[in-house]
N, C-alpha and C positions, 0 to 999 in steps of 0.2 A: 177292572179295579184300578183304580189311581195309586201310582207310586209313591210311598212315603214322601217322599219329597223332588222335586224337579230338580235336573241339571242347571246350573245359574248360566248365564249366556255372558252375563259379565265377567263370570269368573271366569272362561272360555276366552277372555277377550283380554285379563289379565296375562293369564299363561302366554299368550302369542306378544304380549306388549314385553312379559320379561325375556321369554327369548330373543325377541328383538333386541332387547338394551343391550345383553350378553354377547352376543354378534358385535352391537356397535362399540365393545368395548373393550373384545378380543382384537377389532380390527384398528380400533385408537391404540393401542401398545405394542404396536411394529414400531421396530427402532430404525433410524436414518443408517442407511446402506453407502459403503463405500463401493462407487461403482469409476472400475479404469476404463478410460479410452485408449485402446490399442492401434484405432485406424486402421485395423486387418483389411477394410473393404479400400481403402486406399484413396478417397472420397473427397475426403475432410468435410463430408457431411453430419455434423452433431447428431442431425437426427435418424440417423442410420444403424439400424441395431446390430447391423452387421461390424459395425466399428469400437461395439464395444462387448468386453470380455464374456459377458452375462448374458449379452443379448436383450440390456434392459437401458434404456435412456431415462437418466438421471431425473427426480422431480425437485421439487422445492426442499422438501426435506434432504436428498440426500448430497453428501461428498462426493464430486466427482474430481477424480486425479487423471489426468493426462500424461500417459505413457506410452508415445507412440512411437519413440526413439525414430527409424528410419520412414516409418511408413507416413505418408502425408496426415498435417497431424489438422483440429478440428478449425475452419473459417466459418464462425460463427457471421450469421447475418441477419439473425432474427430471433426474438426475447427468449434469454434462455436465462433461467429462475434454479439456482442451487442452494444446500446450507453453507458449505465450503468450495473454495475454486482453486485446486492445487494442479501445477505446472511443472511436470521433475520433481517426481518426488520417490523415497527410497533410494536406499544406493544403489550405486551404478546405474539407475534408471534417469531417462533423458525425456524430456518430453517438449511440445512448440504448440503454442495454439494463437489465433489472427483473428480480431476482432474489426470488423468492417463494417462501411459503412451499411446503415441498416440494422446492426448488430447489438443489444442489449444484452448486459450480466448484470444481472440482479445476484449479489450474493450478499445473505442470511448474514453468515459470519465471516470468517476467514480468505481473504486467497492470497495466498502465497507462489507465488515461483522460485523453484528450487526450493525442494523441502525433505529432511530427513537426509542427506547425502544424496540430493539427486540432484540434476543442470536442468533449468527451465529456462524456456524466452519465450515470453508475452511479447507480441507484435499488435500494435495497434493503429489504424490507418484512418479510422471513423469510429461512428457509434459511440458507447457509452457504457461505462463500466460502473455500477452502483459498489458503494462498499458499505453497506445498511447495517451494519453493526462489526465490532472488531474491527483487527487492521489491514492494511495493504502492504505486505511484507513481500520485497525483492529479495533472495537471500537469507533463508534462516535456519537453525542448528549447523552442527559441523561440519564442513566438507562439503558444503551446500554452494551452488553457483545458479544464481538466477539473472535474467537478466530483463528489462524491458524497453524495447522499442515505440516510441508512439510518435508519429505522424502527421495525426489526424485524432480527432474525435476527443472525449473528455472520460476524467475518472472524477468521480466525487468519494472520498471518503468524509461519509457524513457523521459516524458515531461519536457523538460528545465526549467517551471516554477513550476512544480507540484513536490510531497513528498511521503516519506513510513513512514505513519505515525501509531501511537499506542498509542491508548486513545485518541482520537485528543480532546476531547472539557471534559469540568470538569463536574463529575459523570459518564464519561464510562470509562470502564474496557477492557481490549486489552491484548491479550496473545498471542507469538509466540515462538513455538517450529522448529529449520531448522536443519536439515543436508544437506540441499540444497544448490539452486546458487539464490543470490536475488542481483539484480544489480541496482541500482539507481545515477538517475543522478543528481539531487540536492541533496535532503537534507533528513536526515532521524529524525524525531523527537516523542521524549516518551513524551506522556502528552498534556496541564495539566488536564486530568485522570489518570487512574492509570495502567501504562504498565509496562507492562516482555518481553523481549528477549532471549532465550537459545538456544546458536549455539553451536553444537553439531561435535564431529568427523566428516569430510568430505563435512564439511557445507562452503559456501563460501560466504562474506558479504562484498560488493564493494560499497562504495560512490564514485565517480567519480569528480562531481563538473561540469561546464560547463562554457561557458564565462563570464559569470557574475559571476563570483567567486562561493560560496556556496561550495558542499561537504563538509557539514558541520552535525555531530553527536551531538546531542541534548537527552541527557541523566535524562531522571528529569527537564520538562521545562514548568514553570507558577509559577504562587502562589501556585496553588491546584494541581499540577503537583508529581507525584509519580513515578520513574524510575527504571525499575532494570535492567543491564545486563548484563548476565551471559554466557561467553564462557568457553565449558570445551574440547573445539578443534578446526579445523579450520582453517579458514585465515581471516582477515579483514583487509580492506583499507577504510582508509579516505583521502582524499585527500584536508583538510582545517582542521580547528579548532572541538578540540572533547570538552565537557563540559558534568561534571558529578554535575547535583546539578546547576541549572539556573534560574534567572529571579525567584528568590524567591521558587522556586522547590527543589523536593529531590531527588538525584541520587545515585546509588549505578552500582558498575561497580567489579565485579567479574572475576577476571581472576584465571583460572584455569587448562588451556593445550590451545595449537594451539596458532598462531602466528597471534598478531597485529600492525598493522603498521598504521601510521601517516605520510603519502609521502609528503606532501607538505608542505605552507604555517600556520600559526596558531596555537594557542596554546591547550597543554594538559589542561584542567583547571579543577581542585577539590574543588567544591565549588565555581562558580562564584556567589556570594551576594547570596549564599543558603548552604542548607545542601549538603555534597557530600562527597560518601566515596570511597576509592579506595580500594580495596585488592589484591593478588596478591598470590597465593600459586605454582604455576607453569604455561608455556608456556612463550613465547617471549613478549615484550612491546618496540619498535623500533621505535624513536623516531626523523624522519630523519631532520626537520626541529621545528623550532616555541619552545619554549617556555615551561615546564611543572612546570606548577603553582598550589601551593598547597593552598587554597584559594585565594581571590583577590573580588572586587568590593567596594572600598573603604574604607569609614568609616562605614560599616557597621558589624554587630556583627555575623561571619561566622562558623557554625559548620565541620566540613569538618577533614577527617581522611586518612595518607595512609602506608597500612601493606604491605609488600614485605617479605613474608616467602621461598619464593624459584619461581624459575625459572629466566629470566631475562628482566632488566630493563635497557634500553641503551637510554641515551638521546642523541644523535650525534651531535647534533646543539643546540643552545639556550641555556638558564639558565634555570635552575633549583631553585626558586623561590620559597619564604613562604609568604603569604599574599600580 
């Protein structure tokens, strides 16, 4: 006798197609894991599970924070893909990580050194740091000391709306030392903590700008904003308005070998409504467009200074401007 009716094969083939979907869709809504590198294994092998707290090496999607205080911390030398790259981060946590030659960071969003109350240093000797969205923060929240070293090799912060920032938020501290290539496309800004920049022989420092104007040099920027920066070679371009001393900030801008340039739009300014010094004992200061203004911000009471003991200072366009 034949059964009322057969088992469909299709429908058999339904059920297995929707648990599949289910699986794939349990397994799409894992959240990005924050994973530490501790360096237990002592290595500074990244990819060594033994060096990190979980025993899980970080993927694209996730945070990984470098906390290896004493223990040798990670010499990256081969493509290593995160969403965030944090360097010291938490308080009283310390952390160091060396990017060499061979070495690729591809990071999503964020890296910072020194973050939350922690001390970071990024070492850089080769290779190549992506910053593919967000910024490249030295130095950020309070109590924060980051610092970066480079060498050798290049950083691109490429995100249209994102920054190469130093000290970003008031009570951190942010130090860079470059003889490298550091390229950015918006904006580069000191403060309002308290940052350093020294570009060194063979160093190259590009602001860009992008459609929405910006490339814009932010030297000493806030209230509580502290500035220095010191070229003793080099090249630098800005391509919009540089400000040494801003938005109630204090900037100081040292030149001393290697050549800077101002290609575009916007002005020099010394002391916008703040303190700002300019010095000058050698190297170029080429000044293609905009403006260089020695104080300015109205009626306000502006400290602002500028020495030209040697090298040259070419304003090509624009006035040249006292208050």
């Amino acid at each position: 006798m034949k059964p009322k009716y057969l088992k469909s094969p299709l429908r058999n083939a339904s059920g297995i197609l929707l648990a599949s979907s289910i699986t794939l869709c349990l397994a799409g809504a894992a959240s990005a894991a924050d994973l530490t590198f501790n360096g237990a294994a002592n290595d500074g092998n990244w990819n060594n599970t033994a060096n990190w707290a979980t025993a899980t090496v970080p993927g694209a999607g996730d945070n990984a924070a470098v906390n290896n205080a004493a223990n040798a911390g990670p010499n990256i030398t081969t493509t290593v893909g995160v969403s965030q790259f944090w360097v010291g981060t938490g308080a009283s946590n310390s952390g160091s990580a060396t990017v060499a030659t061979g070495g690729t960071v591809n990071a999503g969003a964020w890296t910072v050194v020194g973050r939350e109350g922690g001390t970071g240093t990024l070492t850089q000797t080769g290779g190549t740091i992506n910053q593919n969205t967000r910024s490249f923060i030295i130095g950020s929240n309070n109590g924060s000391n980051g610092t970066f070293n480079q060498t050798g090799g290049t950083v691109n912060v490429v995100a249209a709306a994102e920054q190469f920032r130093i000290a970003e938020t008031t009570g951190s501290t942010g130090t860079v030392t470059s003889s490298g290539t550091i390229n950015v496309v918006k904006n580069a800004v000191f403060g309002p903590g308290t940052g350093s920049f020294t570009l060194n022989a063979g160093g190259t420092f590009a602001i860009s700008g992008n459609t929405n104007g910006n490339g814009e040099f932010q030297i000493g920027q806030g209230a509580t904003g502290i500035g220095t920066f010191t070229q003793n070679g080099g090249t630098v371009t800005v391509n919009n308005w540089v400000s040494v001393g801003r938005g109630g900030g204090q900037g100081t801008f040292n030149l001393n070998g290697g050549s800077f340039t101002k290609s575009a739009n916007g002005s020099f300014l010394v002391g916008d409504g703040s303190k700002g010094t300019f010095k000058q004992t050698a190297g170029s200061l080429n000044l293609a467009a905009g403006d260089f203004k020695i104080g300015s911000g109205g009626n306000e009471t502006i400290t602002c200074s500028v020495t030209c003991e040697g090298g040259l200072l070419d304003v090509q366009a624009g006035r040249t401007q006292l208050g």
